[in-house]
C-alpha positions as CSV (number, residue, x, y, z in Angstrom):
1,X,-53.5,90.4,138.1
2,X,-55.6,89.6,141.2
3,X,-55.2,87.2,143.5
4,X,-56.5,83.8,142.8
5,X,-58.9,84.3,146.2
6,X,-60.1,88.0,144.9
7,X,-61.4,86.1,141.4
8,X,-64.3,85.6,140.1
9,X,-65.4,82.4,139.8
10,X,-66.1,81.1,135.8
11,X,-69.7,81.0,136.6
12,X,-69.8,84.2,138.1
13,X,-67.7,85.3,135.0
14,X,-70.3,84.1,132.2
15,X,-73.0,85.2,133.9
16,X,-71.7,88.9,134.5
17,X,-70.2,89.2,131.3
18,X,-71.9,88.0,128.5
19,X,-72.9,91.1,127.5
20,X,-70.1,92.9,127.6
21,X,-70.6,95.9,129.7
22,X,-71.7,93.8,132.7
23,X,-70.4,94.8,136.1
24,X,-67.4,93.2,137.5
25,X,-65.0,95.4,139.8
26,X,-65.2,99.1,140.3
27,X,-62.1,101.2,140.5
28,X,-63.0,103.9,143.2
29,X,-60.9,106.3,142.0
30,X,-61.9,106.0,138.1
31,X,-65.7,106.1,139.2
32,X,-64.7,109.2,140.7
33,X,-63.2,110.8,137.9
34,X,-66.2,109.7,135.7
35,X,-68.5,111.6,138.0
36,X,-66.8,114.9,138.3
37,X,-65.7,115.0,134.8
38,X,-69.8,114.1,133.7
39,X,-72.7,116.9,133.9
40,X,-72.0,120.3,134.6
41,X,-68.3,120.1,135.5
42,X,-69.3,118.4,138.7
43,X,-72.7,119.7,139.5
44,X,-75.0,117.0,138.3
45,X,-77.0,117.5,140.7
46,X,-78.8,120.4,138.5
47,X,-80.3,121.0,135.7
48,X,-77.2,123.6,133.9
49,X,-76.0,122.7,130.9
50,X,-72.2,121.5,131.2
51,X,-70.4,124.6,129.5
52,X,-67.8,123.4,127.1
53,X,-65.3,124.9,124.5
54,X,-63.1,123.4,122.6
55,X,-59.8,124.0,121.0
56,X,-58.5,123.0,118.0
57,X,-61.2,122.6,115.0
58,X,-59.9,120.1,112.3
59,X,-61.4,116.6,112.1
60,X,-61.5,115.1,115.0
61,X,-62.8,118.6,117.0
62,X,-65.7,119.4,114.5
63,X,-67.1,115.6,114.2
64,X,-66.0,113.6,117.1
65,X,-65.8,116.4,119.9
66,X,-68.3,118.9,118.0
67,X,-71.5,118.2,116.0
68,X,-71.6,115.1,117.3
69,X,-72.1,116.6,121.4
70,X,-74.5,118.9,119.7
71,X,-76.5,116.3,118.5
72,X,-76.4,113.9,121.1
73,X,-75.9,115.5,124.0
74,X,-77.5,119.1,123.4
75,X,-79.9,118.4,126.3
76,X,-76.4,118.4,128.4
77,X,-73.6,120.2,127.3
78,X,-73.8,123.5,125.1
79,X,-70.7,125.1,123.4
80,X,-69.8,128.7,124.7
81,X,-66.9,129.1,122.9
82,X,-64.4,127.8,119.7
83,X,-60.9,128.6,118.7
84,X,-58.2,127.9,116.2
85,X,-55.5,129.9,115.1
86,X,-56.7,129.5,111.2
87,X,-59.8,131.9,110.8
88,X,-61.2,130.2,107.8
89,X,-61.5,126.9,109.7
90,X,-62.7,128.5,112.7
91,X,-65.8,130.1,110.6
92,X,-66.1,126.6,108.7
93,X,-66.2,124.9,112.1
94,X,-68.7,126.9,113.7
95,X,-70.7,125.9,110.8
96,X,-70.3,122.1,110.7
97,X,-70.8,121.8,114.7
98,X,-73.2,123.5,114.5
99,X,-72.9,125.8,117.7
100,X,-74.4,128.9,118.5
101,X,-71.6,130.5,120.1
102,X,-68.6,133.1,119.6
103,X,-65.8,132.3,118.4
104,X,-61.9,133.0,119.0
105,X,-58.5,132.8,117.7
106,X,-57.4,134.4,121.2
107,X,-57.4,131.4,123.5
108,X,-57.0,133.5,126.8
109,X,-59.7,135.3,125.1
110,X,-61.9,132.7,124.9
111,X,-61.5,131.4,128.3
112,X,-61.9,134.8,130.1
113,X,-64.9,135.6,128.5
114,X,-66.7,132.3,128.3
115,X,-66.1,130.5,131.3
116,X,-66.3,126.8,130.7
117,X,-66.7,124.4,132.6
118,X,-64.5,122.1,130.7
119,X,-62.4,122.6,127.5
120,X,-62.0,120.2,125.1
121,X,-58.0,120.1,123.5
122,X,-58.3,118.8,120.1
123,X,-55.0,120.8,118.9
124,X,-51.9,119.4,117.3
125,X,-50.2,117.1,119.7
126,X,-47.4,119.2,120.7
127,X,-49.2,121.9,121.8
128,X,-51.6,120.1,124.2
129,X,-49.5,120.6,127.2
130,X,-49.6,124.4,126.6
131,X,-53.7,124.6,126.3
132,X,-54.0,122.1,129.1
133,X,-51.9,123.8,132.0
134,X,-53.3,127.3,130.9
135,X,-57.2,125.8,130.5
136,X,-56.6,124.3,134.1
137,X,-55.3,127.6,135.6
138,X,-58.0,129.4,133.8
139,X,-60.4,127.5,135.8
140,X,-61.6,124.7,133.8
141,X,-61.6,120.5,133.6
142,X,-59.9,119.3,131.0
143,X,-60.9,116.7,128.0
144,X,-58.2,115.9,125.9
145,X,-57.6,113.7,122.7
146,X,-54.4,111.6,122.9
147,X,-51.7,111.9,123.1
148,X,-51.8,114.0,126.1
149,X,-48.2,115.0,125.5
150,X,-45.2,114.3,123.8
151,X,-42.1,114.5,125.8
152,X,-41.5,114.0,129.3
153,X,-41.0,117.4,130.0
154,X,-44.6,118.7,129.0
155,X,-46.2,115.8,130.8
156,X,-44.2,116.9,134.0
157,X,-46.1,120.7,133.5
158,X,-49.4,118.4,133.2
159,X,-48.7,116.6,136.5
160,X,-47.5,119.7,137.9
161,X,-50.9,121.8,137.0
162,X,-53.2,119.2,137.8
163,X,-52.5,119.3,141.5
164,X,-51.7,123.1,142.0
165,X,-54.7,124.0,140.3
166,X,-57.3,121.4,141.9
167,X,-58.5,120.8,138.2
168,X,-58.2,117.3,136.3
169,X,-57.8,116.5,132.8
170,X,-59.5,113.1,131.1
171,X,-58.0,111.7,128.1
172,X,-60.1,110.1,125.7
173,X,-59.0,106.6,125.4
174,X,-61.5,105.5,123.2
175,X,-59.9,101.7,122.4
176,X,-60.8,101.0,126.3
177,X,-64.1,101.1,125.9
178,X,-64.7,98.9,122.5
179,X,-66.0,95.8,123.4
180,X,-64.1,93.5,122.3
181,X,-61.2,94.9,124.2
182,X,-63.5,95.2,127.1
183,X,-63.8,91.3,127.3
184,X,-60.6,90.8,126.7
185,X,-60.0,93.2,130.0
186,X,-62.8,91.0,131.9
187,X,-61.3,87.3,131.0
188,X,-58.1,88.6,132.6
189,X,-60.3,90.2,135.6
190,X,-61.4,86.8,136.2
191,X,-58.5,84.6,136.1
192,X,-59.3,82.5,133.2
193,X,-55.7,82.2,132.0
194,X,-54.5,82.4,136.1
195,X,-51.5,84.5,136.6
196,X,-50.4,86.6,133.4
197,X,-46.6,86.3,132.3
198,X,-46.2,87.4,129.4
199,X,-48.0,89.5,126.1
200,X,-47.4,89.4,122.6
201,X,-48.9,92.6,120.5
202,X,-48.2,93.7,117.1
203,X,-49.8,96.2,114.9
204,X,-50.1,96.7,111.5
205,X,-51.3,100.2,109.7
206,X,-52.5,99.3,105.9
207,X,-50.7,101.6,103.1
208,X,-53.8,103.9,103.1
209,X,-54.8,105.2,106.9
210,X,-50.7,104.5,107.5
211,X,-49.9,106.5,105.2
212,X,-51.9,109.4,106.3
213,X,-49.5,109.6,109.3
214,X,-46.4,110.3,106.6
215,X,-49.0,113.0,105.0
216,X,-49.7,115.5,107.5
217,X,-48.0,117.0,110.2
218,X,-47.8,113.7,112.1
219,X,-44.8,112.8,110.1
220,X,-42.6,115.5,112.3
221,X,-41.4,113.8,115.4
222,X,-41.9,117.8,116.7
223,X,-44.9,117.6,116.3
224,X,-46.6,114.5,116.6
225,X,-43.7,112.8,119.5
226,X,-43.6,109.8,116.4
227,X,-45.9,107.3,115.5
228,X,-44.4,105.6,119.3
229,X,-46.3,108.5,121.1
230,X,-49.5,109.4,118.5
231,X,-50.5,106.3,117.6
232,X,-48.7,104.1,120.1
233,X,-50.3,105.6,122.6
234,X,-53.7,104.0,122.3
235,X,-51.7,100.5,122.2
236,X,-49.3,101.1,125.6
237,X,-52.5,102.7,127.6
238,X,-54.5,99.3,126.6
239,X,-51.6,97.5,127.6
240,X,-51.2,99.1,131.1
241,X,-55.3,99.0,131.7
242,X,-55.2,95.0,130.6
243,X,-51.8,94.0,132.4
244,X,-53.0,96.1,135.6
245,X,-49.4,97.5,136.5
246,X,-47.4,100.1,135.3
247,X,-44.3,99.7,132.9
248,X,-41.1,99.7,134.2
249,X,-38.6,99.5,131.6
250,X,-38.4,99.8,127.5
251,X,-35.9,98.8,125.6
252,X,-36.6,99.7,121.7
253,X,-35.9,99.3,118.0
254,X,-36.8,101.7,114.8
255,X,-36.3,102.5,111.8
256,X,-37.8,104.5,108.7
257,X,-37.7,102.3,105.5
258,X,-40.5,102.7,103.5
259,X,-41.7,106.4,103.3
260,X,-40.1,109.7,103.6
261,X,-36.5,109.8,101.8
262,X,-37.1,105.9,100.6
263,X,-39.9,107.0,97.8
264,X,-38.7,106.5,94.2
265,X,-39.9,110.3,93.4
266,X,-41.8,113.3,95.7
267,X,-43.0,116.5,95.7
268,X,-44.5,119.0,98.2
269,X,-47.8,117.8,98.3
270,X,-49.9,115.6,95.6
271,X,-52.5,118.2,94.3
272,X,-48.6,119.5,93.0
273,X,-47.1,116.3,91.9
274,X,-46.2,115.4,88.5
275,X,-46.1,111.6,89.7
276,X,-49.8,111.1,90.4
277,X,-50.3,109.0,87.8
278,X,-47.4,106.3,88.7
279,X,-47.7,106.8,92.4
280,X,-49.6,104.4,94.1
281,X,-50.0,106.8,97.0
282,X,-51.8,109.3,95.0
283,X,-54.7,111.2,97.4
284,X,-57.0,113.3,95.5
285,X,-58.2,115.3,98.4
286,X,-60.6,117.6,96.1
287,X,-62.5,114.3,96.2
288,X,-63.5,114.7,99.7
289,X,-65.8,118.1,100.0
290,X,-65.5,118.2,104.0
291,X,-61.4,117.7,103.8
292,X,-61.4,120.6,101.4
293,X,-63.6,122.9,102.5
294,X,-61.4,122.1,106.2
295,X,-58.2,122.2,104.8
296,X,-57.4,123.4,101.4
297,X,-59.5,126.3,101.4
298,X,-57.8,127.5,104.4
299,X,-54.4,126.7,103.1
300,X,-54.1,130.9,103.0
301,X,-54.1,131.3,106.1
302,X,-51.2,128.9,107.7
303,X,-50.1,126.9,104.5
304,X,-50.6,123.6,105.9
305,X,-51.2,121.0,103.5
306,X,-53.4,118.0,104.2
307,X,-52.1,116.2,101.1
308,X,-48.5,116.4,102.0
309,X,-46.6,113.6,99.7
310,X,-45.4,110.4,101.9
311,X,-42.1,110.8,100.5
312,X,-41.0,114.3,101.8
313,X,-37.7,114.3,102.9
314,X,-38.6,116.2,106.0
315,X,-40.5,113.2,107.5
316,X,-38.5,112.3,110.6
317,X,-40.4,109.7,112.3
318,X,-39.8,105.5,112.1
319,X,-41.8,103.3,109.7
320,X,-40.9,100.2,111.7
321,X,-40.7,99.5,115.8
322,X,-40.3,97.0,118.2
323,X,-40.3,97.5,121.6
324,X,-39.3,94.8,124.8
325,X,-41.6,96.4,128.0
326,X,-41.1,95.2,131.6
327,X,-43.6,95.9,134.0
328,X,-43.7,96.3,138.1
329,X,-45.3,92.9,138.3
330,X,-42.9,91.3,136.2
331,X,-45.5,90.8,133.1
332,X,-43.0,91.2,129.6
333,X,-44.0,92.3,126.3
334,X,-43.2,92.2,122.5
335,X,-44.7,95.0,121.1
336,X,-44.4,96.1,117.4
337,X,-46.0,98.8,114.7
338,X,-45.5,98.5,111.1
339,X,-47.1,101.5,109.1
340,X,-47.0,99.8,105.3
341,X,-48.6,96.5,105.6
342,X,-51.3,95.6,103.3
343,X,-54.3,95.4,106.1
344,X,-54.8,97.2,108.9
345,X,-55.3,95.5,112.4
346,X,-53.9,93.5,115.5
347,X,-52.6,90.5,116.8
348,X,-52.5,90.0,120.4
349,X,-51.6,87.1,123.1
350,X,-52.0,87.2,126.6
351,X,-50.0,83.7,128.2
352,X,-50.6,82.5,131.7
353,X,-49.9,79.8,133.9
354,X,-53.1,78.6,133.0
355,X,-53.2,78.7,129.7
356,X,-53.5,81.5,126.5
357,X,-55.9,84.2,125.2
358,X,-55.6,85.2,121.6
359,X,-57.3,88.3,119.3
360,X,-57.1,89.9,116.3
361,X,-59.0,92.1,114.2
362,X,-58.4,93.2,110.1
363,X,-60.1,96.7,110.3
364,X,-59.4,97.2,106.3
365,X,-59.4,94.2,103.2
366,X,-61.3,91.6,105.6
367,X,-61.4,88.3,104.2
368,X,-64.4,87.3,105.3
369,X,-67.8,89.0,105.6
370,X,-68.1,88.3,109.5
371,X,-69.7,90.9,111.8
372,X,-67.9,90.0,114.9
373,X,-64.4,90.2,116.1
374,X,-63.5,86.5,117.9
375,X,-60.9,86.0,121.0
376,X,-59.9,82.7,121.6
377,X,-59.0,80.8,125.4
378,X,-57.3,78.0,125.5
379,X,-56.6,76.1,128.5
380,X,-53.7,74.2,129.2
381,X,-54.2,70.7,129.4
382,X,-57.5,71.6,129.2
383,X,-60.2,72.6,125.7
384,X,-60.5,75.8,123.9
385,X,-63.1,78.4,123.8
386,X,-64.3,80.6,121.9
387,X,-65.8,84.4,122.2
388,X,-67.7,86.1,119.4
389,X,-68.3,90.0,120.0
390,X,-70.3,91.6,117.9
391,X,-68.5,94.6,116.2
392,X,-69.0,98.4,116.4
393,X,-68.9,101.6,114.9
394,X,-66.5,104.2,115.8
395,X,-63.1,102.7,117.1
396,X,-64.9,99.3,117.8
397,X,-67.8,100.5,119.4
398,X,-65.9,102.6,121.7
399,X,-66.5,106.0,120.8
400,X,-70.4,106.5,122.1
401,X,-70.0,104.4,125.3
402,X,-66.8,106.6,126.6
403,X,-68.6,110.1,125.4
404,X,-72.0,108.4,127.7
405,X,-69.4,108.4,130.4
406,X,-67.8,111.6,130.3
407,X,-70.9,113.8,129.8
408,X,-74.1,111.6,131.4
409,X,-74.0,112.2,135.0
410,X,-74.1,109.0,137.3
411,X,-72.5,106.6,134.5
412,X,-70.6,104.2,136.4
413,X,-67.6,103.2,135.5
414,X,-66.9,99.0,136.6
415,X,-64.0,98.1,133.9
416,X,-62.1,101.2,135.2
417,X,-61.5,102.7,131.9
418,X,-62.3,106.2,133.0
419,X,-58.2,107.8,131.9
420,X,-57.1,110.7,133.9
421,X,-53.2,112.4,134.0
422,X,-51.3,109.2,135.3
423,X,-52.7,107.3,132.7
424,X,-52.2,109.6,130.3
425,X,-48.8,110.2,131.2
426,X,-48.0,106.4,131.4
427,X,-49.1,105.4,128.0
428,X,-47.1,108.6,126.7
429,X,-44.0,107.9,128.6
430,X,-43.7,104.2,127.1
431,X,-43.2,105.8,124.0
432,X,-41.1,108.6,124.4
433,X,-38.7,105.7,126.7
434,X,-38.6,104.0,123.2
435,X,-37.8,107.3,121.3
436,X,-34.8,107.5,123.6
437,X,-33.9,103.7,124.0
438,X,-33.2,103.8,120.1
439,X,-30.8,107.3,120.6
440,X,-29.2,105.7,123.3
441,X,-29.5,101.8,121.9
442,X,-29.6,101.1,125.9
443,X,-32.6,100.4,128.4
444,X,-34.8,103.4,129.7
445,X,-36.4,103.5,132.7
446,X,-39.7,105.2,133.2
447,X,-38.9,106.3,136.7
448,X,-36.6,108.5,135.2
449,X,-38.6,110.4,133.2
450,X,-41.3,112.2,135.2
451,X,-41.6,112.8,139.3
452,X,-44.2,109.6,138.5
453,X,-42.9,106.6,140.4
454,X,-44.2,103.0,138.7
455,X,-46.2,101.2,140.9
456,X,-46.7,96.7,141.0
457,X,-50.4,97.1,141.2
458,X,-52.3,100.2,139.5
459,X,-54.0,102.1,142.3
């Protein structure tokens, strides 16, 4: 945290932040990124469109990093080029973007004959080291969902391409830019609970978007790096942005309870199962026209089911974890996921040697019809306050203001939450140090892992 001379004072701080995306310090090196990663791969000082293609067409890639660009950004960016190994989604996806542009199951292909200025990596987890480095040496910038990688060794190639090349590669930490985690960042910023200690976070994923994890091809730790590295992620990169150092140690705890081998009965997938009417996971996925017109139509062509049952024996990831983090500045942290509770959301504590600021949000069965997510600040010897954020669409609001970022040239960038290949790497790294602390039931340190050396203060 800063220096009690380099703070903001709590006038200062109430005046600047009130509406969330007020201006407090700005991170040279993030404002940087922001502005060569925005416009026309670096040339916003033009009127070119940005070129962009994108990899990877499922979901995420068609509606978050597709039509949605098209639509709101068409006056910036234009798609020259879309690939995925499964032909019947790559014709499908053309179609919902909405681009009118050639297509590729080549990737090399694609890249030689397009030219983009950036490339978008929406691919399964496990392969985003591989269309990273090759992207990067095929000349373009790099946008990539997260995780950016899922084992030390891939993130090493990242590292190890961004700075031979000359190229850089932002990951789309979305949960920075909600704001409600955004003030949360900006109390901290401004010393209102003076030096922080220590952090208490604990996530829960309901028995309905959890589960989803344990249905698809998440649930191989080959493939997705574990829930510690897909989803945990998000949590570890908030983590570093808010505590303002990088993590040091991990020392972990898992397990897999509840899904996988634990079900009472399974199947290969549930359109198959002769349990649908007992099991309580059922998913009718026929019920959702976009899933299968994506997915089970174009089953043919790799035999990847979207459906898969939670209790497959194959899953291999943890259900439950709990994780101790140490960071450069001496900050500690209880961390825990739980993937079967019965609502989805957080709890989180930040203590200080002035006092205590609490959150949480229930993102599924709220019990109350609010529309605002609430932290709490309570001084020590002192009274309690009280912040209401009003609450957002698309991971908490987050999604539109870090795509403004990334593709409107000039967008500043004052709660540094602009994410390039150390951050990446960082958040990553915390997770696969807990995937190894559990195998080796000692402490891992994250200067191990990577040539990346943790640092007090984040540069």
């Amino acid at each position: 945290m800063k220096n009690k001379e380099n703070q903001m004072s709590r006038r200062k701080f109430l005046a600047v932040s009130g509406a969330i995306a007020g201006t407090t310090i700005v991170n040279p090196a993030s404002h940087i990124l922001a502005g060569n990663m925005a416009g026309n791969g670096g040339n916003s000082g033009n009127n070119k469109k940005t070129r962009l293609a994108i990899v990877g067409l499922g979901s995420r890639g068609t509606g978050m990093w597709g039509r949605s660009l098209v639509e709101e950004y068409g006056e910036l960016v234009e798609f020259v080029g879309l690939c995925d190994h499964n032909p019947g989604r790559l014709a499908l996806g053309k179609e919902l973007i909405g681009a009118d542009c050639p297509t590729f199951e080549d990737f090399e292909q694609m890249m030689r004959e397009t030219k983009p200025n950036q490339l978008i990596v929406t691919t399964d987890d496990n392969t985003h080291d591989h269309f990273i480095v090759k992207g990067m040496e095929m000349g373009a910038d790099i946008i990539c969902e997260k995780p950016m990688a899922i084992d030390e060794k891939k993130i090493q190639r990242i590292i190890d391409a961004e700075k031979r090349t000359g190229k850089q590669c932002r990951v789309t930490f979305n949960y920075r830019y909600s704001p409600h985690r955004a003030r949360m960042w900006e109390i901290l910023q401004a010393g209102e609970i003076g030096e922080l200690t220590s952090v208490d976070f604990h996530w829960y994923l309901d028995t309905s978007h959890g589960a989803d994890y344990f249905r698809r091809w998440h649930r191989l730790v080959e493939k997705g790096g574990s829930l510690w590295v897909h989803k945990a992620s998000h949590h570890f990169d908030l983590l570093n942005w808010w505590i303002g150092s990088d993590p040091e140690s991990v020392y972990a705890l898992g397990d897999l309870e509840f899904y996988g081998k634990n079900g009472p009965f399974r199947a290969d997938n549930c359109r198959s199962c002769p349990h649908t009417k007992e099991c309580k996971f059922y998913f009718d996925i026929m019920r959702s026209e976009q899933l299968k017109r994506l997915y089970v139509d174009n089953e043919k062509y790799d035999g990847y089911h979207r459906d898969g049952c939670v209790f497959r024996n194959d899953v291999n990831i943890y259900d439950k974890m709990a994780a101790t983090i140490k960071y450069m500045n001496g900050v500690q942290v209880s961390y825990s996921l739980t993937a079967y509770s019965p609502y989805e959301g957080y709890r989180i504590a930040f203590n200080g040697t002035k006092g205590r600021m609490d959150a949480w949000i229930q993102e599924s069965n709220p019990t109350t019809d609010v529309n605002y997510d609430e932290i709490m600040v309570s001084k020590n010897f002192g009274k309690r306050e009280y912040f209401h954020i009003p609450q957002g669409t698309g991971h908490g609001g987050g999604d539109k203001l870090l795509k403004d970022q990334i593709f409107i040239p000039g967008t500043p960038d004052p709660l540094r939450q602009a994410a390039g290949v150390r951050d990446g790497s960082l958040a990553c790294l915390i997770g696969i140090a807990a995937r190894k602390s559990i195998a080796s039931k000692e402490p891992v340190m994250i200067k191990d892992l990577t040539s990346i050396q943790p640092m007090v203060k984040k540069a």
